[in-house]
N, C-alpha and C positions, 0 to 999 in steps of 0.2 A: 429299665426306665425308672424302676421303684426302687428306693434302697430298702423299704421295710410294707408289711401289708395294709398297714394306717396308710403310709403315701398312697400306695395301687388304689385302695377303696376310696380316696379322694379322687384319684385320676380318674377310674370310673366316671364318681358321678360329677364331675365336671368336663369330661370332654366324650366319655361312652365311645361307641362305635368300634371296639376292640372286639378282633376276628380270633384270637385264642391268648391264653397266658401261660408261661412259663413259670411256674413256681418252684421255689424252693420252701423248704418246709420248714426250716432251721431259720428263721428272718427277726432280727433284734423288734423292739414296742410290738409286733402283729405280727405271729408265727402265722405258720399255714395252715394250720386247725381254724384258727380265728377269722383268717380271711376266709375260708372257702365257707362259714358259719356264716356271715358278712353275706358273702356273693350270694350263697344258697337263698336269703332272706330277701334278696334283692330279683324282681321279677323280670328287668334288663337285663341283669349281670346273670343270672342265674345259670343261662343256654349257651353264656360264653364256655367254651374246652378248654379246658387245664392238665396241662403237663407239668407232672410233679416231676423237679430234679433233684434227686437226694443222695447226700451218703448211707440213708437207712436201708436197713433192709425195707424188703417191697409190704411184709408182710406189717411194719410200723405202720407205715402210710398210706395202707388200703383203705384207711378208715374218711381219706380224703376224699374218695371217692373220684381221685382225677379220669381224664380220658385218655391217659398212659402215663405209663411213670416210665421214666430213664434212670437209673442208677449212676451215680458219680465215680470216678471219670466218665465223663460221657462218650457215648455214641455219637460223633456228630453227623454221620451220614444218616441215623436215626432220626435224630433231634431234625437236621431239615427235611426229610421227608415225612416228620407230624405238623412242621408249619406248612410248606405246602400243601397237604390236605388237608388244615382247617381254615387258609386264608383266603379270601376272596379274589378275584384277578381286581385291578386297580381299573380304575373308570374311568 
């Protein structure tokens, strides 16, 4: 929904209510060091989960601290079964 981590950190804080995000690490103006510096600072976004998607090795991008990283190409029988267990059922 974001093309770069400046858009996601406006999407935040103008509409909130996000049940997990999918990051990639490698993002043109806001890499994913910077957003997840961003979210961490922020006391909403903070407990939001992030799943890092990356070309890097696991061991670059440890330092994001996500709630699982997928390696590229991905897994997509992975990738949805971390959305299903961080998204809420619809109301």
């Amino acid at each position: 929904m974001a093309e770069n981590g400046q858009v996601a950190v406006e999407m935040f804080q103008k509409d909130g209510g996000f049940d997990i995000i999918l990051m990639d690490c490698m993002m043109p103006i806001m890499d994913g060091w910077e957003f997840r510096r961003r979210q961490r600072e922020d006391p909403e976004l903070a407990t939001v989960p992030v799943v890092v998607l990356s070309a890097l090795d696991q061991t670059r991008a440890a330092d994001l601290g996500g709630t699982a990283f997928l390696k590229k190409p991905l897994d997509f029988d992975r990738l949805l079964q971390l959305v299903r267990q961080h998204c809420r059922e619809p109301r």
